[in-house]
N, C-alpha and C positions, 0 to 999 in steps of 0.2 A: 360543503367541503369535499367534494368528488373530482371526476373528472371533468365533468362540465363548468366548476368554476374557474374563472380567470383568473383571480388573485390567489389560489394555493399554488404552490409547488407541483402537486401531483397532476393538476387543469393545465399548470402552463407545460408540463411533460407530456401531455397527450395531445395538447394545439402543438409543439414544438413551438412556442413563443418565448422568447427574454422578459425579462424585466427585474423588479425589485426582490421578488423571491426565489427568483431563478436568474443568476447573473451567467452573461453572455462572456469566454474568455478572452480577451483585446487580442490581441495581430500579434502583437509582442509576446503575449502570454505563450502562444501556439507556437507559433515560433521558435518560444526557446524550449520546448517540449520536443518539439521536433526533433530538434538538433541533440539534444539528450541522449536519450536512445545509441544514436551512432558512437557517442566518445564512448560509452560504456561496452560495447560490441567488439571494440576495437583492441579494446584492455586487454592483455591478456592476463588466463586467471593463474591462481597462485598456487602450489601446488598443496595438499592437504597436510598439516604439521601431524610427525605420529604422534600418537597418543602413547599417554604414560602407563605403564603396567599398573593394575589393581593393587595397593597394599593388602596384604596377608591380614584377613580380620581374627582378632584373638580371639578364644571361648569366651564367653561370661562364666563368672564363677558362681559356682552353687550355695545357696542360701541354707545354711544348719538350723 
């Protein structure tokens, strides 16, 4: 179960090979990966909402 076997995960990462433990991403898949990226780039960002001031924390009261 190293890198010299074929059927781990970690063998077919060091052959660079596909198959059952290592799935290959379809055309499609990549594709819409791609194109991702760009809509998100294009967004523009929002700007940061202010923050609300600290409540005033009361003392505890002391135990007699």
């Amino acid at each position: 179960m190293g890198k010299g076997d074929k059927k781990s995960k970690k063998g077919k990462l060091a052959m660079g090979s596909f198959g059952v433990r290592r799935k290959n991403k379809t055309a499609k898949a990549r594709a819409k990966r791609k194109s991702a990226p760009a809509k998100k780039a294009a967004a523009p960002k929002k700007a940061a909402a202010p923050k609300k001031a600290a409540a005033p924390k009361k003392a505890a009261k002391k135990a007699e």
